[in-house]
C-alpha positions in Angstrom: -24.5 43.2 112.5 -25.1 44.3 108.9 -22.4 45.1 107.1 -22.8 47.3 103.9 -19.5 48.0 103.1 -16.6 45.8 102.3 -13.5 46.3 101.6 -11.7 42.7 100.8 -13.0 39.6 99.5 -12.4 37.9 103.0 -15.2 39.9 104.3 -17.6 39.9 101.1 -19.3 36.8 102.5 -20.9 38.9 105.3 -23.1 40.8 102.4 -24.9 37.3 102.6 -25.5 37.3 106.4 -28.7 38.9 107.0 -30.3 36.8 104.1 -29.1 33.3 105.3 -27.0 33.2 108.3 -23.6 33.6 109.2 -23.0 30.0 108.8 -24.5 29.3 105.3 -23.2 32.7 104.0 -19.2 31.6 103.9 -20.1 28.4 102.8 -22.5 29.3 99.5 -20.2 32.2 99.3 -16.9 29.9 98.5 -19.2 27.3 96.3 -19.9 30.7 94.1 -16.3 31.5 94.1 -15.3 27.8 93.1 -18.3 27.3 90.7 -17.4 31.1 89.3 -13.5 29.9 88.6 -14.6 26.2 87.3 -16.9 28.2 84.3 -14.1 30.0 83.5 -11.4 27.8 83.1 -14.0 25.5 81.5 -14.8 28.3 79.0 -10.7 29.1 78.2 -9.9 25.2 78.0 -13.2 24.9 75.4 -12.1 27.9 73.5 -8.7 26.7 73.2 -9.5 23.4 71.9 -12.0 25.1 69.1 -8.7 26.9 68.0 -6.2 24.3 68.1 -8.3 21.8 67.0 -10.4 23.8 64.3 -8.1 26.5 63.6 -4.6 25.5 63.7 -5.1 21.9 63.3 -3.6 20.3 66.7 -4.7 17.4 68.1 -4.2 17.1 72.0 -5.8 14.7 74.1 -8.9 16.2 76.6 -6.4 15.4 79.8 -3.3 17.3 78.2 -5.7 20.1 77.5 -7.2 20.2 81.1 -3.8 20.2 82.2 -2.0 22.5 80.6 -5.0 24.9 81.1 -5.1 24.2 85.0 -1.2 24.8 85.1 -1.2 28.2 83.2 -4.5 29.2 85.6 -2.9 27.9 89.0 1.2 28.8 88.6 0.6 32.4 88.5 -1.9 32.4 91.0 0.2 30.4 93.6 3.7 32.7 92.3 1.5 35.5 93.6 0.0 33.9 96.8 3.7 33.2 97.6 4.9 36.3 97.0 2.4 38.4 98.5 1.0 36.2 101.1 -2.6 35.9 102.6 -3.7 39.5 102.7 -2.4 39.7 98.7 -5.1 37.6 97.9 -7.5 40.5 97.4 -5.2 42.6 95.5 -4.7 39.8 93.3 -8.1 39.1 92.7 -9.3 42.7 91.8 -5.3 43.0 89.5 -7.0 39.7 87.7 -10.1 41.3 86.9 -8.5 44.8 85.8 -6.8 42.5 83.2 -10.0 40.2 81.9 -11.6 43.4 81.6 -8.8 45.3 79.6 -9.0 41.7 77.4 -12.6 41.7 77.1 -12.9 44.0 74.3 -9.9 41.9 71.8 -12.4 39.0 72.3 -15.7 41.0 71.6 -14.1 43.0 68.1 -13.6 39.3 66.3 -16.8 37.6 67.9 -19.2 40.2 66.5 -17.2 40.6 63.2 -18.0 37.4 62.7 -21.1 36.7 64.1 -22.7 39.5 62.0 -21.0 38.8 58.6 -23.8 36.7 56.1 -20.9 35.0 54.1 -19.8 33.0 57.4 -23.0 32.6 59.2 -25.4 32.6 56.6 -28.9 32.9 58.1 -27.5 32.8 61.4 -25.7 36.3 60.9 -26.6 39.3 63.7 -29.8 41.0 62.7 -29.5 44.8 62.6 -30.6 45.6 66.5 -28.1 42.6 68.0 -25.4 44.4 65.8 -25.7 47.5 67.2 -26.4 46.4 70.5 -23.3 44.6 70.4 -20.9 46.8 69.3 -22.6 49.1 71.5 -21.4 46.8 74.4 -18.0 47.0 72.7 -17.9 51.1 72.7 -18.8 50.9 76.6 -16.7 48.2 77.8 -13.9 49.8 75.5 -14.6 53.5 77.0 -14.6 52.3 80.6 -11.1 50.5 79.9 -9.7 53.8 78.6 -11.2 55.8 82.1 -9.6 52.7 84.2 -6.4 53.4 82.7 -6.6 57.0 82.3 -7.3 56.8 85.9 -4.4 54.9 86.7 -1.8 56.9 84.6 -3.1 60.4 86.9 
């Protein structure tokens, strides 16, 4: 049975069936899942230590870090499993994704600021067609947040 469209991430596994098995698909599908959630919290507790550490000047230990970065990933996570049960678990994933993405751009506005200014990168500084392709990534990412939430507000 091929299935082509899915509906909730309980089925989205079965996209991988007819390329390696029934078996093999739910299992390579959760490692992508857990290896997907590891990069990010990795990324986040990385990022925050450049800023505490570089930026505001705070010295915490890697295991405090790790910590508090686990807890503020998996409390709201479990609050919401609790609340809405199993079959939330969907709607919570794709309500975790609407917000990354509405975040993405207040991340992307600083990064290539700086990134293309010569006084703080020197040499390193974006060249004229990573520039534009970047803030060009901004404009888009930044349009198809304002048609998600004008979407939303109809």
């Amino acid at each position: 049975m091929h299935h082509t469209g899915v509906t909730e991430i309980q089925d989205a596994y079965h996209l991988l069936d007819p390329i390696i098995g029934s078996g093999m698909a739910a299992m390579l599908f959760g490692v992508a899942l857990l290896a997907s959630g590891q990069s990010s919290t990795f990324t986040g507790t990385i990022a925050g230590q450049v800023i505490m550490e570089g930026f505001l000047d705070l010295k915490i230990p890697c295991w405090q870090r790790c910590l508090i970065a686990r807890g503020l990933a998996l409390v709201p996570a479990l609050c919401g499993v609790l609340w809405l049960g199993d079959q939330g678990v969907g709607t919570l994933l794709v309500a975790s994704q609407v917000v990354l993405s509405l975040q993405l751009p207040f991340g992307i506005w600083p990064l290539v600021r700086l990134t293309s200014d010569r006084a703080v990168m020197g040499a390193f500084a974006n060249g004229p067609w990573l520039k534009a392709s970047a803030w060009s990534l901004f404009a888009a990412i930044s349009a198809a947040n304002l048609w998600l939430i004008a979407g939303m507000l109809r």
